[in-house]
RODREN-975207 format. One record per atom (N, C-alpha, C, O): residue in three letters; atom name; x, y, z. Coordinates in Angstrom, 1 decimal. Example, Ala and Ser with C-alpha at 12.3 -4.5 7.8 and 13.67 -1.06 7.14 Angstrom:
  res  atom      xx      yy      zz
  Ala     N    13.2    -5.7     7.8
  Ala    CA    12.3    -4.5     7.8
  Ala     C    13.2    -3.3     7.8
  Ala     O    14.2    -3.3     8.5
  Ser     N    12.8    -2.2     7.1
  Ser    CA    13.7    -1.1     7.1
  Ser     C    12.9     0.0     7.9
  Ser     O    13.4     1.1     8.0
//
This chain:
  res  atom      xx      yy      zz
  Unk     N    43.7    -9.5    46.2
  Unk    CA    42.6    -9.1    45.3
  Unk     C    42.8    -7.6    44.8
  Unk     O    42.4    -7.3    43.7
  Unk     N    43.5    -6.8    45.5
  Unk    CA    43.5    -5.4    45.4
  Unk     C    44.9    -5.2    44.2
  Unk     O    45.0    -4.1    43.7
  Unk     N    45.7    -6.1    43.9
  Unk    CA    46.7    -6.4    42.9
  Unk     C    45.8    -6.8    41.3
  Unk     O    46.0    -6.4    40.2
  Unk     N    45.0    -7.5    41.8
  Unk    CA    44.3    -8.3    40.5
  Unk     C    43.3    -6.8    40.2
  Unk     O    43.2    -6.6    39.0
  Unk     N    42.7    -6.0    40.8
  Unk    CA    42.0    -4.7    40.3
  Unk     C    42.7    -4.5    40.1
  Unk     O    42.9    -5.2    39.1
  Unk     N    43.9    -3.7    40.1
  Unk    CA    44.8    -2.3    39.7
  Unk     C    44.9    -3.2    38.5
  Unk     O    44.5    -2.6    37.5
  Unk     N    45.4    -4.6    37.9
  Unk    CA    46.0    -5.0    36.8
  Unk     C    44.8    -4.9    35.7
  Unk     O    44.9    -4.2    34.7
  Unk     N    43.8    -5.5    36.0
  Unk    CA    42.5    -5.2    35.1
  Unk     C    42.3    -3.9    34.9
  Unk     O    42.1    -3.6    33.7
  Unk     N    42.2    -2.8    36.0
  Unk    CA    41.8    -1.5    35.6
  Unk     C    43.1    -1.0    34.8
  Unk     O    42.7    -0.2    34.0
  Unk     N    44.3    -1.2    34.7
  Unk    CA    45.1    -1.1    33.6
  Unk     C    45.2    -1.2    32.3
  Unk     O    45.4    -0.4    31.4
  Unk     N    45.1    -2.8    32.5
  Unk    CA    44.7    -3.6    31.2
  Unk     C    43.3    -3.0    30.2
  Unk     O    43.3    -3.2    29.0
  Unk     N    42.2    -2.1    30.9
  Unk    CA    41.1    -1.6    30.7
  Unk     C    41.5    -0.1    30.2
  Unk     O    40.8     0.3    29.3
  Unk     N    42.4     0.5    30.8
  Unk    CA    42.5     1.6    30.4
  Unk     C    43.6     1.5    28.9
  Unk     O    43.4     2.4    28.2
  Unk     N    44.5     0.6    28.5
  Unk    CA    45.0     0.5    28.0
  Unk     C    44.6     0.4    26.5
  Unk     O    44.9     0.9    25.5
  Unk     N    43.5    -0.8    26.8
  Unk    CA    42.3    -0.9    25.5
  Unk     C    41.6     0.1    25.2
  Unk     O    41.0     0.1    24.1
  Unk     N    41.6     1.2    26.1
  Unk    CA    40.4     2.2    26.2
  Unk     C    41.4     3.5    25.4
  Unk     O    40.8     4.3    24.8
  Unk     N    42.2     3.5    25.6
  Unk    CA    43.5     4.2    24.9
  Unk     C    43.6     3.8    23.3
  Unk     O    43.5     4.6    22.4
  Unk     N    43.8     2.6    23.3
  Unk    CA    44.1     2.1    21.8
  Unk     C    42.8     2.4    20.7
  Unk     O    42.9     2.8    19.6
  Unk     N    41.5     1.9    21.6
  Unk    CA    40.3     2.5    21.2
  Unk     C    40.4     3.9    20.8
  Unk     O    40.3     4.2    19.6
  Unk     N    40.5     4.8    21.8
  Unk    CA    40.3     6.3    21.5
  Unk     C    40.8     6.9    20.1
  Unk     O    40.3     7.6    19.3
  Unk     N    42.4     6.1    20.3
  Unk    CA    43.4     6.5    19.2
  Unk     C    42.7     6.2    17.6
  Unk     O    42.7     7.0    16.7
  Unk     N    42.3     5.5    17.5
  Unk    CA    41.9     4.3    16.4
  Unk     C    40.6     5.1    15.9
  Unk     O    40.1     5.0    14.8
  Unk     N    40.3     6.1    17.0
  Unk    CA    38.6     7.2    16.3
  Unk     C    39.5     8.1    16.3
  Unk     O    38.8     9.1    16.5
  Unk     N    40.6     8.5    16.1
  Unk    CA    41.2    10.0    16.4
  Unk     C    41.8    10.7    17.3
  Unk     O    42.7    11.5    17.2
  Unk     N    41.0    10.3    18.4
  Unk    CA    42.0    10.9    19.8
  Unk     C    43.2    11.4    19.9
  Unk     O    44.2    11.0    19.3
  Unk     N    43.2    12.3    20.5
  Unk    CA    45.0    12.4    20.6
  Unk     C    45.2    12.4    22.5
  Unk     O    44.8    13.3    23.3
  Unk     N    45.9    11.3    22.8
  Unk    CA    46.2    11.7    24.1
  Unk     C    47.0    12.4    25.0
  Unk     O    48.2    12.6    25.0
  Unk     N    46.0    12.8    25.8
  Unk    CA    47.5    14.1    26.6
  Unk     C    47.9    13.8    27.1
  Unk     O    49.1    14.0    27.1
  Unk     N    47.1    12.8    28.4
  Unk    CA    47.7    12.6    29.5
  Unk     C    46.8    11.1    29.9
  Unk     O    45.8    10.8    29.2
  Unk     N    47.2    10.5    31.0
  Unk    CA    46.9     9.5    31.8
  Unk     C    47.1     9.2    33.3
  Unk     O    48.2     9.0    33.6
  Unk     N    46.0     9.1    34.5
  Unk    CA    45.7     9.3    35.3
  Unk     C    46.0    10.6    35.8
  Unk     O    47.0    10.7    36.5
  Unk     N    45.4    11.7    35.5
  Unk    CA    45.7    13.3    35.8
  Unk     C    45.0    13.1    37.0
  Unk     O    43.9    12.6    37.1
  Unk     N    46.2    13.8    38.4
  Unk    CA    45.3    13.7    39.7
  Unk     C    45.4    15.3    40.2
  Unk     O    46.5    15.9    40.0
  Unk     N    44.4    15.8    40.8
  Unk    CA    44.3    16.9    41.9
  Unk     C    43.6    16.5    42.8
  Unk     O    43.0    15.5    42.8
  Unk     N    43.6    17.5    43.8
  Unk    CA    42.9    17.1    45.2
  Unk     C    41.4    17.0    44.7
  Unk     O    41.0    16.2    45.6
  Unk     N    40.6    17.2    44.0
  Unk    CA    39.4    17.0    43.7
  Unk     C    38.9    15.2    43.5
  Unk     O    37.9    14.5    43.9
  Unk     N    40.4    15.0    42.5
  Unk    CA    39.9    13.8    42.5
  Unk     C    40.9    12.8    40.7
  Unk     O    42.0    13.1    40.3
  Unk     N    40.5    12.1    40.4
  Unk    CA    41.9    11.8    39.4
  Unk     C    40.8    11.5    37.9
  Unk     O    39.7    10.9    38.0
  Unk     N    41.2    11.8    36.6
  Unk    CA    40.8    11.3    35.8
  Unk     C    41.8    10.6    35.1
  Unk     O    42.9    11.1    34.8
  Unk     N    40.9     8.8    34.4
  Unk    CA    41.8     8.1    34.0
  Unk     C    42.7     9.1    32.4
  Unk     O    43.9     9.3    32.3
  Unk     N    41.9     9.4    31.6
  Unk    CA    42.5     9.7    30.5
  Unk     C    42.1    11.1    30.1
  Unk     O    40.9    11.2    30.1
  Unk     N    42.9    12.3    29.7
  Unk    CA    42.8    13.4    29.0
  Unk     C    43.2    13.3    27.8
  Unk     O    44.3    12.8    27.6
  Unk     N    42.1    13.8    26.6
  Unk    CA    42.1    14.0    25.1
  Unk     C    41.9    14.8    24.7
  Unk     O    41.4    15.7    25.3
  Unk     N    42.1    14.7    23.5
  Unk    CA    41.6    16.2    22.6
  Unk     C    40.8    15.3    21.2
  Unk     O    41.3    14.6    20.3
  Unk     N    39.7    15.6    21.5
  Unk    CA    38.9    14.8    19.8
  Unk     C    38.5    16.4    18.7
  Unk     O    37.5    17.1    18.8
  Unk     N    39.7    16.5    17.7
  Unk    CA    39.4    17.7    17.3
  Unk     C    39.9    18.9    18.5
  Unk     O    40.7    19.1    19.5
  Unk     N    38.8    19.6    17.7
  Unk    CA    39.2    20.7    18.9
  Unk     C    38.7    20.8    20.3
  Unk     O    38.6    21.9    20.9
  Unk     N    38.2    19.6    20.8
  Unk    CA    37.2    19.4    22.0
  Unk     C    38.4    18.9    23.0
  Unk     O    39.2    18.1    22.7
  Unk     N    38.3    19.3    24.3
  Unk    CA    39.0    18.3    25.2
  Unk     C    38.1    17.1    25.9
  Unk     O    37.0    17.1    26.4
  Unk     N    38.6    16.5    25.8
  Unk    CA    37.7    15.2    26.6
  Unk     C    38.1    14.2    27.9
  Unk     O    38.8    13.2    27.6
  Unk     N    37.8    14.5    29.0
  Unk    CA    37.7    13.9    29.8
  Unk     C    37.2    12.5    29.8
  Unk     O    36.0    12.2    29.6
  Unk     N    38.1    11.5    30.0
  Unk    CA    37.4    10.1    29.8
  Unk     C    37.9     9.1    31.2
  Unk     O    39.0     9.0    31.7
  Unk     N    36.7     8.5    31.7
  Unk    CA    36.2     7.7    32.5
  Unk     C    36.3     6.2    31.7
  Unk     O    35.6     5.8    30.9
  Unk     N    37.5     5.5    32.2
  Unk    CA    37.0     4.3    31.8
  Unk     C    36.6     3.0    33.1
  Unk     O    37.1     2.7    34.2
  Unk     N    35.7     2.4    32.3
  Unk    CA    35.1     1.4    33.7
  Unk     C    35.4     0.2    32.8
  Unk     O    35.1    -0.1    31.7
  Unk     N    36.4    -0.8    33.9
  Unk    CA    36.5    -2.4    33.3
  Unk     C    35.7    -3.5    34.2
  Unk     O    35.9    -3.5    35.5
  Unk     N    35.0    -4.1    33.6
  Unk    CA    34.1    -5.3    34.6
  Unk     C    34.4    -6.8    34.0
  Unk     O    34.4    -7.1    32.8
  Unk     N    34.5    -7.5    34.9
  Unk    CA    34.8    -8.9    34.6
  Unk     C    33.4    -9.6    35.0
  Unk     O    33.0    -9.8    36.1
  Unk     N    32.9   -10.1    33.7
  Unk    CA    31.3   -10.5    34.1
  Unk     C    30.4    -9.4    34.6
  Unk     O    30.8    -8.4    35.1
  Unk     N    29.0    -9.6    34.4
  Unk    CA    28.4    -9.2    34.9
  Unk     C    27.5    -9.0    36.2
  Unk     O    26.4    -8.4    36.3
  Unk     N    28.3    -9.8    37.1
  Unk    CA    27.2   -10.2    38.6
  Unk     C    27.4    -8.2    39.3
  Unk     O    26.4    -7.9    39.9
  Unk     N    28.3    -7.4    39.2
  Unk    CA    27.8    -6.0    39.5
  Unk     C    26.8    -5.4    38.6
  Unk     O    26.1    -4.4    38.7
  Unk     N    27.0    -6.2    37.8
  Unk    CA    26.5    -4.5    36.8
  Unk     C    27.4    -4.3    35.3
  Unk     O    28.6    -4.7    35.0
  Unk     N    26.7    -3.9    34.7
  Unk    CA    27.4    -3.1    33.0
  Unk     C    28.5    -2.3    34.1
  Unk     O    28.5    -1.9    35.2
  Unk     N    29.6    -2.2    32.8
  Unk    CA    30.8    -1.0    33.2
  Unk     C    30.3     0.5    33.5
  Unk     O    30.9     1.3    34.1
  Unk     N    29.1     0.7    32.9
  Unk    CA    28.1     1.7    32.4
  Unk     C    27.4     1.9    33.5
  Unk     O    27.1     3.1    33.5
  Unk     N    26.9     1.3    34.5
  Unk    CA    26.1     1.1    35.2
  Unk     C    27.4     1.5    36.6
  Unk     O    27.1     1.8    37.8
  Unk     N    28.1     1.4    36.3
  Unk    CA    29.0     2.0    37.7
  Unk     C    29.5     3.2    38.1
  Unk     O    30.1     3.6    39.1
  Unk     N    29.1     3.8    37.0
  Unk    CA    29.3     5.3    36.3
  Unk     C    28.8     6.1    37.5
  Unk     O    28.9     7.3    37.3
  Unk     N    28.3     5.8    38.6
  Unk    CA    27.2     6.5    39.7
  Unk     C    27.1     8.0    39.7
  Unk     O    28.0     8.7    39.3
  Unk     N    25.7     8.6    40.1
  Unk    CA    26.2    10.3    40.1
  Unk     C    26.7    10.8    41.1
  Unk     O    26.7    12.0    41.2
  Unk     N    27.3    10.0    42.0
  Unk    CA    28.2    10.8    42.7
  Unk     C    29.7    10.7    41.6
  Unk     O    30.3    11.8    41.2
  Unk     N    30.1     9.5    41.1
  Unk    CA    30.9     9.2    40.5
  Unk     C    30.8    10.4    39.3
  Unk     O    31.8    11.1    39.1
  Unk     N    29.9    10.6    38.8
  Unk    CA    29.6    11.5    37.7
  Unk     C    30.0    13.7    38.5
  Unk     O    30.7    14.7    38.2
  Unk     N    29.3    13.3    39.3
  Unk    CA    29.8    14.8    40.4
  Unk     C    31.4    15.2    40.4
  Unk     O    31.8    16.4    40.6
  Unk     N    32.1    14.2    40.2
  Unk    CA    33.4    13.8    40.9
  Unk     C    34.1    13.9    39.3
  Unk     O    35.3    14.0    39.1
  Unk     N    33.5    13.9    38.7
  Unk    CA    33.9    13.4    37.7
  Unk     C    34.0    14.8    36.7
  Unk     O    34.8    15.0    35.8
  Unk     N    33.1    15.7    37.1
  Unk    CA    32.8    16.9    36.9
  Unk     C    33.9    18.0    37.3
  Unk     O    34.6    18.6    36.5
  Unk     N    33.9    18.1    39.1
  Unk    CA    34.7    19.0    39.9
  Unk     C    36.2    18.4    39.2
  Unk     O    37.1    19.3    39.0
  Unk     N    36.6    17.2    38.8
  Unk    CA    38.1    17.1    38.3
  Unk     C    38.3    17.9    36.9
  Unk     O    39.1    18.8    36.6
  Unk     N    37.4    17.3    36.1
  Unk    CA    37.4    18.6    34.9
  Unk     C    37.6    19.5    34.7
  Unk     O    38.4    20.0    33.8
  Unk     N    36.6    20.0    35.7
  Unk    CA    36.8    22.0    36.1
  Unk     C    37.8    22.1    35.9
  Unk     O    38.3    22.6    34.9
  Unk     N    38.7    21.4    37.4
  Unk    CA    40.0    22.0    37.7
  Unk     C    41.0    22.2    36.8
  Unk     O    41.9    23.1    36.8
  Unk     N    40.7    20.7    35.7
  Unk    CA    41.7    20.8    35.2
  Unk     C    42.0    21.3    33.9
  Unk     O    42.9    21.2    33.1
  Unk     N    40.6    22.1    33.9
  Unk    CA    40.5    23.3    32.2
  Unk     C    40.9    24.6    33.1
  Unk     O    41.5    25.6    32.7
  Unk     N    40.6    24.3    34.3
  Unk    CA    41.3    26.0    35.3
  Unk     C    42.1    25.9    35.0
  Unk     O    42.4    26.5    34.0
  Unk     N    43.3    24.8    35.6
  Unk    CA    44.7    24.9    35.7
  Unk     C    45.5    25.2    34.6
  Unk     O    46.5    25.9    34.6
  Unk     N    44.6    24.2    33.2
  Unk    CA    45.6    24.5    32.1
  Unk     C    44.7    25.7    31.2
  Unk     O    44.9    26.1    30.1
  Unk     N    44.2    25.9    31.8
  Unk    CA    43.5    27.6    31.3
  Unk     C    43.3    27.3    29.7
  Unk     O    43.9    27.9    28.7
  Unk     N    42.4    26.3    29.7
  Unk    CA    41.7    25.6    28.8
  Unk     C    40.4    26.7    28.3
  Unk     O    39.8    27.3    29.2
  Unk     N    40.2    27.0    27.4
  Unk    CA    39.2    27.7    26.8
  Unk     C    37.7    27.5    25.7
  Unk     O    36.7    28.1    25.5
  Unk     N    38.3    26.4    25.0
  Unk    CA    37.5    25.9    24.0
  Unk     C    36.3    24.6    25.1
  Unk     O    36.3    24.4    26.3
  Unk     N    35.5    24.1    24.2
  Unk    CA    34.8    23.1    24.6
  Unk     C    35.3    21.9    25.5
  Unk     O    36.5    21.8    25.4
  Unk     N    34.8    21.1    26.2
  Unk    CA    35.4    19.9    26.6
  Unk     C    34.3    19.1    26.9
  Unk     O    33.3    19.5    26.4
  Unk     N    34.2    18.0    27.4
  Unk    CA    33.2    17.3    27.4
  Unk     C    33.6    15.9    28.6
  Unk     O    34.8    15.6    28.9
  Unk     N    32.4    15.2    29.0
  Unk    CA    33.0    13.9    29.6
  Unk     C    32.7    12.5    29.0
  Unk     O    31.5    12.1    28.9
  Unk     N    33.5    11.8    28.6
  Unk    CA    33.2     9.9    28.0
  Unk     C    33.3     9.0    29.0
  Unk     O    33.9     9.3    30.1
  Unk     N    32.8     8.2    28.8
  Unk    CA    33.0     6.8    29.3
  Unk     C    33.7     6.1    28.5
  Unk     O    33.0     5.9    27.4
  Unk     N    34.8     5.5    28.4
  Unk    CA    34.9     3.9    28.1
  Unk     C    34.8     2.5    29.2
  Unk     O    35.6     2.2    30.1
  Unk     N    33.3     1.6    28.4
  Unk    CA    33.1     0.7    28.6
  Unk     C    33.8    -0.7    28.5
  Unk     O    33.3    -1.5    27.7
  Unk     N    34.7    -1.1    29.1
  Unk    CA    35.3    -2.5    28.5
  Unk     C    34.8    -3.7    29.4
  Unk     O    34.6    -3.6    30.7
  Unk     N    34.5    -4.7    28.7
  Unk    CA    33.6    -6.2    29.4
  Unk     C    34.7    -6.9    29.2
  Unk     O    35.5    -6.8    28.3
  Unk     N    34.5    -7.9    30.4
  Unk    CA    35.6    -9.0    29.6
  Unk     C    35.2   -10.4    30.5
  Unk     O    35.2   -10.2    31.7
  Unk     N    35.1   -11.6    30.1
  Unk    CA    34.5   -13.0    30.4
  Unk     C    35.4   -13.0    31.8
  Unk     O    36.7   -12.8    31.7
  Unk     N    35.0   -13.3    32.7
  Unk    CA    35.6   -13.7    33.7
  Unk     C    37.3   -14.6    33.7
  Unk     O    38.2   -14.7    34.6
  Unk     N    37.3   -15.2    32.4
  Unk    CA    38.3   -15.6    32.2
  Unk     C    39.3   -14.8    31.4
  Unk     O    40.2   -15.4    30.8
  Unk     N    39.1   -13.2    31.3
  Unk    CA    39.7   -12.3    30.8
  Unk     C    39.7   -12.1    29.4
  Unk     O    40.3   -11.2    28.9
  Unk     N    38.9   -13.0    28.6
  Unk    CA    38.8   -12.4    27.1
  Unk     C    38.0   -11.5    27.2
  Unk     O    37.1   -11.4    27.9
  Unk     N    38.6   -10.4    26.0
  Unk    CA    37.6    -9.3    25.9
  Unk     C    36.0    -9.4    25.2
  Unk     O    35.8   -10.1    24.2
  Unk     N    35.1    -8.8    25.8
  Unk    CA    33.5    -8.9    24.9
  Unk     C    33.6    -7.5    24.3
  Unk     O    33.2    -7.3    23.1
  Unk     N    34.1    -6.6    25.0
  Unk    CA    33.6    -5.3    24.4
  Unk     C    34.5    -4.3    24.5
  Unk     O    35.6    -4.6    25.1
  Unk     N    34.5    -3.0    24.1
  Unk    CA    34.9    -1.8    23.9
  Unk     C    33.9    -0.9    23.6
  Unk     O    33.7    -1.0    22.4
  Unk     N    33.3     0.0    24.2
  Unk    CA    32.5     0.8    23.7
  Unk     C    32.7     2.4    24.5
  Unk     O    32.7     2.6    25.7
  Unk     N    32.9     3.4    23.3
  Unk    CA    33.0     4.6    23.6
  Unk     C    31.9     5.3    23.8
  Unk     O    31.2     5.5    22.8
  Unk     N    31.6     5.6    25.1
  Unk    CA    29.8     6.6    25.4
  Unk     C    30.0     8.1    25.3
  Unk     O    29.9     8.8    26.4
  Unk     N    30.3     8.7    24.2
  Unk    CA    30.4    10.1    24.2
  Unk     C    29.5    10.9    24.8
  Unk     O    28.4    10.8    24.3
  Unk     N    29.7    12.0    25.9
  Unk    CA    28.7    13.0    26.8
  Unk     C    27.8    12.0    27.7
  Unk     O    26.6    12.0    28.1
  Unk     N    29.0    11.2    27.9
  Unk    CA    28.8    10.3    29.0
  Unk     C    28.0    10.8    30.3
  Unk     O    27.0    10.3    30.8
  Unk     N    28.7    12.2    30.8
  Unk    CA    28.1    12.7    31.5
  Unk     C    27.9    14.2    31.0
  Unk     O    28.7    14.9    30.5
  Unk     N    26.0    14.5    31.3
  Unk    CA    25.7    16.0    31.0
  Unk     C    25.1    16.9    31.7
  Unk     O    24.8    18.1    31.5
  Unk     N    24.8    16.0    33.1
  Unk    CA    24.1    17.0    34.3
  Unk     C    25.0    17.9    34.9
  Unk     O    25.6    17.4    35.8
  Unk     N    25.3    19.2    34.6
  Unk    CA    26.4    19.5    35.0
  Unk     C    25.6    20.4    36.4
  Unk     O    26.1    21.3    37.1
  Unk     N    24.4    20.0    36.5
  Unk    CA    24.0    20.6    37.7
  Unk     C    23.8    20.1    38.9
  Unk     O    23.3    20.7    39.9
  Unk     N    24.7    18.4    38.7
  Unk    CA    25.5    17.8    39.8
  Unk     C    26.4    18.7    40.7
  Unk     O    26.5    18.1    41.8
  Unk     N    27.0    19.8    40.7
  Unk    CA    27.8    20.0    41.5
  Unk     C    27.3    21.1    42.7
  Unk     O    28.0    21.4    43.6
//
C-alpha cells in the first residue's frame, strides 16, 4: 500500500506542476526538505514566492484533498516556509497554495484546482 501512496502522491504532484506552469509559475524546486519539515513544490508567481502543498485523494470516503490540509498540517507548513525564505534570504512576498487533485478510484482524473493563500493564520506558530 505504502508503494501505491508514494505513486499517486507523485502522479499528483506532477499534475499539480503542469497546472502551476500553465497559470505562469515558474518552478524552483520540488520536494525542498529541512529539519522542520518538506514542502512538495517551490515557485515564484511573478514576483511572489509560493509555497505549494499539494493533496491527491482517490475518492472521497476521507475527505476533499482540501479537507486534509489540517492546522497542524497548515503550522508545519508555515515553520518550512520560514526556513526556507531564511535560508535563501528571500525578501519579497511569499505566500502558501494548495493544489487539489481528485481522481475516481479507478485513477481518472476529476479535478485540479489551485487554492491561492491556502493558508493565512500565520498565528499558528
Amino acid at each position: 500500500m505504502k508503494g501505491a501512496r508514494k505513486k499517486l502522491g507523485q502522479r499528483g504532484e506532477d499534475l499539480a506542476v503542469a497546472h502551476l506552469e500553465e497559470r505562469g509559475y515558474v518552478v524552483r524546486e520540488r520536494n525542498w526538505r529541512c529539519p522542520a519539515g518538506e514542502i512538495d513544490i517551490v515557485a515564484q508567481d511573478g514576483g511572489c514566492l509560493v509555497f505549494v502543498e499539494v493533496r491527491t485523494r482517490r475518492g472521497r470516503a476521507l475527505g476533499t484533498p482540501e479537507e486534509s490540509v489540517t492546522p497542524t498540517k497548515q503550522a508545519k507548513l508555515v515553520k518550512v516556509a520560514q526556513t526556507y525564505v531564511q535560508e535563501h534570504s528571500w525578501e519579497g512576498d511569499w505566500r502558501i497554495d494548495v493544489v487539489a487533485v481528485e481522481m475516481t478510484s479507478r485513477g481518472r482524473l476529476l479535478r485540479v484546482d489551485l487554492i491561492k493563500n491556502a493558508v493565512t493564520d500565520w498565528e499558528l506558530i
